[in-house]
N, CA, C and O of each residue as an XYZ file, in Angstrom:
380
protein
N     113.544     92.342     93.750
C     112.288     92.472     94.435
C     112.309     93.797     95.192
O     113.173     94.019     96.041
N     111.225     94.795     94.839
C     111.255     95.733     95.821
C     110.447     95.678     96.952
O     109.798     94.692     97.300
N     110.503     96.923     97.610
C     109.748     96.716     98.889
C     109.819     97.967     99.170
O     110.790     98.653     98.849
N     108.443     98.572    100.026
C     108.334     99.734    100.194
C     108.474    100.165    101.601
O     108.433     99.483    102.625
N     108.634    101.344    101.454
C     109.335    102.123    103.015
C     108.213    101.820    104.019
O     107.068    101.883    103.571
N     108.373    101.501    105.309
C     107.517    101.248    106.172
C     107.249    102.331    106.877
O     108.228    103.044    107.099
N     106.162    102.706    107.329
C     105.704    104.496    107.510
C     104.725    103.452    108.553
O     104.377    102.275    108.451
N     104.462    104.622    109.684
C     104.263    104.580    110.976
C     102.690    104.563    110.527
O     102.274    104.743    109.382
N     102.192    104.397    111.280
C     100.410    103.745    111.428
C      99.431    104.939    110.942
O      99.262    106.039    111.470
N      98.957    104.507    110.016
C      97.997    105.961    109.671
C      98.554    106.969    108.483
O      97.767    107.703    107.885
N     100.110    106.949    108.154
C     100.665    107.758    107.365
C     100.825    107.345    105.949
O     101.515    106.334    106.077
N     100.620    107.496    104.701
C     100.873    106.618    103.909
C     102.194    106.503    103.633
O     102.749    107.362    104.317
N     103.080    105.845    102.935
C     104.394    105.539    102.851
C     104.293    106.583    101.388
O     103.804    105.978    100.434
N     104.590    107.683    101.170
C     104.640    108.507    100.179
C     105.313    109.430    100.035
O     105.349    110.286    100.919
N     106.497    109.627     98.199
C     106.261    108.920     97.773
C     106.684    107.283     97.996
O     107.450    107.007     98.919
N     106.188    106.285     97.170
C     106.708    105.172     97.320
C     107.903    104.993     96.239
O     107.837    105.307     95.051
N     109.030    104.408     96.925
C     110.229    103.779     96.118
C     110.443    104.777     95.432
O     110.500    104.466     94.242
N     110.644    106.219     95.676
C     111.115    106.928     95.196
C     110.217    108.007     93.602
O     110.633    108.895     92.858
N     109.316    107.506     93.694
C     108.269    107.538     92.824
C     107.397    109.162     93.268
O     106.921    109.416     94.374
N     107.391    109.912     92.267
C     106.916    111.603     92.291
C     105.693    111.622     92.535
O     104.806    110.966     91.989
N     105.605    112.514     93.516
C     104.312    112.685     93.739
C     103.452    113.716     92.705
O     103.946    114.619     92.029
N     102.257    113.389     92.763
C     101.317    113.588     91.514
C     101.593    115.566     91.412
O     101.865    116.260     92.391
N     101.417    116.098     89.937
C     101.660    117.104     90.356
C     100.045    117.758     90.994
O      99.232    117.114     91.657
N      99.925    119.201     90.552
C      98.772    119.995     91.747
C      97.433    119.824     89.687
O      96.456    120.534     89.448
N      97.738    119.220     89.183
C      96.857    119.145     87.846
C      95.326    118.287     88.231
O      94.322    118.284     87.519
N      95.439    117.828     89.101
C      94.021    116.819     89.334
C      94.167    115.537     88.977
O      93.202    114.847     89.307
N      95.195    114.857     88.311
C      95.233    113.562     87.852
C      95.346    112.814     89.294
O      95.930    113.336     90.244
N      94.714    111.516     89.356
C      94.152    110.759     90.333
C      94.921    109.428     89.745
O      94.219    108.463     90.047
N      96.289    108.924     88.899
C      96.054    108.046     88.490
C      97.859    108.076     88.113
O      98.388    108.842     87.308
N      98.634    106.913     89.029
C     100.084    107.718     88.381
C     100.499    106.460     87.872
O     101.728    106.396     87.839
N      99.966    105.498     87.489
C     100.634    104.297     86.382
C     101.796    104.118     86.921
O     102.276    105.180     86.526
N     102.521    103.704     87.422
C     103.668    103.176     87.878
C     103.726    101.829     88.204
O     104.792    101.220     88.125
N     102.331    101.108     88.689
C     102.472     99.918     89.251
C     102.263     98.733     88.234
O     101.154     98.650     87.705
N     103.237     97.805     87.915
C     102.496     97.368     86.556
C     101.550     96.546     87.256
O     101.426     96.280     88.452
N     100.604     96.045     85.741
C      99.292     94.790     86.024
C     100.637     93.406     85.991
O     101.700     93.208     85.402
N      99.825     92.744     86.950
C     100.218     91.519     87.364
C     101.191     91.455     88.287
O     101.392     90.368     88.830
N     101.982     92.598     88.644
C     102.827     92.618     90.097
C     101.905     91.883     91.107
O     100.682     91.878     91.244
N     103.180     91.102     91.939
C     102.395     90.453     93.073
C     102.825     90.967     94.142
O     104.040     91.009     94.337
N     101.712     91.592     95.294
C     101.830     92.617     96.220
C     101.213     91.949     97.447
O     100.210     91.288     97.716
N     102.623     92.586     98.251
C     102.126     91.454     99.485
C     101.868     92.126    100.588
O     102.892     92.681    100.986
N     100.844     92.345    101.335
C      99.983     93.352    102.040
C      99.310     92.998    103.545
O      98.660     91.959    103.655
N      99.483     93.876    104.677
C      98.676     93.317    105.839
C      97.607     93.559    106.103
O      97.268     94.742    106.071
N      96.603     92.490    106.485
C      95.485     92.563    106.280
C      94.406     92.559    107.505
O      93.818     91.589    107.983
N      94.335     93.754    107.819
C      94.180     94.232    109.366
C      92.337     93.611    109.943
O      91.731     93.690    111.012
N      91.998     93.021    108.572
C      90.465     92.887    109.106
C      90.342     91.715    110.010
O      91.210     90.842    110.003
N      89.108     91.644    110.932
C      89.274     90.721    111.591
C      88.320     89.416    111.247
O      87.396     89.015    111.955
N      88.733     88.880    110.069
C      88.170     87.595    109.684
C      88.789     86.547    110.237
O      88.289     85.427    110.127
N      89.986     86.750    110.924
C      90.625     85.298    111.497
C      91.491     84.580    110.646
O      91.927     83.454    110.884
N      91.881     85.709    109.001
C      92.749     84.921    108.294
C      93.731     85.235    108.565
O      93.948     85.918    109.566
N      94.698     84.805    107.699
C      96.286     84.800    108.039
C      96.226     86.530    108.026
O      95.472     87.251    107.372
N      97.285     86.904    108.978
C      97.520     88.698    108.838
C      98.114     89.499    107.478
O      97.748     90.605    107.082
N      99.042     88.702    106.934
C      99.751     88.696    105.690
C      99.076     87.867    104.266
O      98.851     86.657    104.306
N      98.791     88.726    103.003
C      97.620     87.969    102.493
C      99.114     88.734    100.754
O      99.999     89.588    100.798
N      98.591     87.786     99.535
C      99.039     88.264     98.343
C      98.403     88.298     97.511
O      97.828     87.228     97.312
N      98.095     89.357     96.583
C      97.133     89.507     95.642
C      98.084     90.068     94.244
O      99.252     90.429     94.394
N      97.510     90.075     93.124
C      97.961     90.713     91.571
C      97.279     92.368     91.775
O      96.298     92.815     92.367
N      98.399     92.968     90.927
C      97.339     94.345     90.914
C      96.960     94.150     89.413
O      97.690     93.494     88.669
N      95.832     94.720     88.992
C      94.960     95.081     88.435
C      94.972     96.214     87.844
O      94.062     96.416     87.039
N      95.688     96.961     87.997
C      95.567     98.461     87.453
C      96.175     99.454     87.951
O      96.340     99.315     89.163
N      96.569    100.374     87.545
C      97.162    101.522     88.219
C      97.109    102.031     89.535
O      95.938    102.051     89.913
N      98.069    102.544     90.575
C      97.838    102.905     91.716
C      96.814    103.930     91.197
O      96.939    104.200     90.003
N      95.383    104.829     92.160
C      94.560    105.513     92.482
C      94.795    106.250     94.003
O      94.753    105.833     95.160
N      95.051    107.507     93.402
C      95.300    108.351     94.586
C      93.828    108.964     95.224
O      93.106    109.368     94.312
N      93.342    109.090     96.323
C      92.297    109.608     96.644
C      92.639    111.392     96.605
O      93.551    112.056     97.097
N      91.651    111.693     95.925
C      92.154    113.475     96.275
C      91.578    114.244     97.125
O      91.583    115.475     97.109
N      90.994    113.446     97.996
C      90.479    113.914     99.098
C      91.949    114.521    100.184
O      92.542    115.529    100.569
N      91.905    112.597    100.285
C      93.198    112.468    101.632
C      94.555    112.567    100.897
O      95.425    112.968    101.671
N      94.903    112.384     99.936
C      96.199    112.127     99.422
C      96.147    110.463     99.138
O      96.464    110.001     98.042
N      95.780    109.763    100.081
C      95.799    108.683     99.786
C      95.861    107.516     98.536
O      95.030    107.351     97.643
N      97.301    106.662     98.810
C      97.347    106.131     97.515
C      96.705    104.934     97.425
O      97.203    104.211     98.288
N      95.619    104.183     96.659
C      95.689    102.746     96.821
C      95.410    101.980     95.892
O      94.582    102.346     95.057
N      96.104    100.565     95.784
C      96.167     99.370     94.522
C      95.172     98.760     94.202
O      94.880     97.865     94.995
N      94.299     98.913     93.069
C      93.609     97.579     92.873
C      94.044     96.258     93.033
O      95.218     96.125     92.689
N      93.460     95.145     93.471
C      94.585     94.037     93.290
C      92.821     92.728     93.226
O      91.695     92.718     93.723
N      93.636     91.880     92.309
C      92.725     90.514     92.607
C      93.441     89.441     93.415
O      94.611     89.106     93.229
N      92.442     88.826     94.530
C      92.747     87.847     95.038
C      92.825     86.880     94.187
O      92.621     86.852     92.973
N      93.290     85.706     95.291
C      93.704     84.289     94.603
C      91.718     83.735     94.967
O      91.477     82.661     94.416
N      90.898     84.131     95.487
C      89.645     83.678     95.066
C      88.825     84.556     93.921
O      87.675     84.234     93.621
N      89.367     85.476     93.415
C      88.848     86.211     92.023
C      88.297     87.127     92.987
O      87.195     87.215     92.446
N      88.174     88.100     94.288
C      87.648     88.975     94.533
C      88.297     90.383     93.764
O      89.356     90.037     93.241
N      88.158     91.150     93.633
C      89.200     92.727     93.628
C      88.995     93.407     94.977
O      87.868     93.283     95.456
N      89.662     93.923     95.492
C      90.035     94.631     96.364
C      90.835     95.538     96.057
O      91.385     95.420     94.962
N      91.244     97.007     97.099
C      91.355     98.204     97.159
C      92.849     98.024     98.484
O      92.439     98.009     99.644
N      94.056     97.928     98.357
C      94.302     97.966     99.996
C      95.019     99.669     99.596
O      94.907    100.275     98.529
N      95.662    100.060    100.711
C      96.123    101.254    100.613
C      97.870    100.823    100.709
O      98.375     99.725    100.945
N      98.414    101.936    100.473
C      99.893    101.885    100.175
C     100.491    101.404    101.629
O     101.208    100.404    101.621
N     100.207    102.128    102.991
C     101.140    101.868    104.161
C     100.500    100.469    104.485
O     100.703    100.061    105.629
N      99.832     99.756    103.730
C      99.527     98.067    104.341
C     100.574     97.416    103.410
O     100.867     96.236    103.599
N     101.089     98.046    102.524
C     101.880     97.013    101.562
C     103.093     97.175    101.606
O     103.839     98.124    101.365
N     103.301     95.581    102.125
C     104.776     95.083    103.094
C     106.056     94.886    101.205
O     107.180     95.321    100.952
N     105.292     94.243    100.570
C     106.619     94.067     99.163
C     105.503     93.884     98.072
O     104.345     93.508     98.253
N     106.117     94.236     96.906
C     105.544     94.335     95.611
C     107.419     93.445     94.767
O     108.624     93.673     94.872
N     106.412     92.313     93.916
C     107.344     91.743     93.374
C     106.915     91.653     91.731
O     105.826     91.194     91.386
N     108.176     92.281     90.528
C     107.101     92.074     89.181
C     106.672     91.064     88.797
O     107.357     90.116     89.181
N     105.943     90.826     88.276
C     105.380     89.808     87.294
C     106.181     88.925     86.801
O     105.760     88.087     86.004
């Protein structure tokens, strides 16, 4: 089971697990994460649910090329998809 480096509030944890950062080409898209990893993530909104939530990813990490920013598609266990970003995600376990 891995688990990714914990990076201070605001920073993304990058790269993750040792994983290259994208080169300067424009690709937005670095396939590393497989589909169906279960990724376990904190979930800072304030709905009153549990703080710690687990979802499947869905697809390739998506880097923003704005910010650098990396983040997972993932489906919930109610069929939503969601977006979280890399420094919310506490462990990623494969499939």
């Amino acid at each position: 089971m891995a688990t990714t480096p914990s990076a201070s509030r605001g920073e993304p944890s990058w790269p993750p697990e040792g994983r290259e950062p994208l080169p300067a080409s424009g690709r937005t898209v670095t396939e590393h994460l497989e589909n169906g990893a279960v990724v376990t993530y904190f979930d800072p909104s304030p709905s009153g649910g549990p703080p710690f939530r687990r979802a499947v990813a869905v697809g390739p990490e998506i880097v923003d090329p704005v910010t650098d920013l990396c983040w997972i598609p993932l489906m919930r266990t109610d069929l939503t998809l969601d977006m979280v970003m890399w420094p919310l995600v506490v462990d990623i376990a494969p499939q």
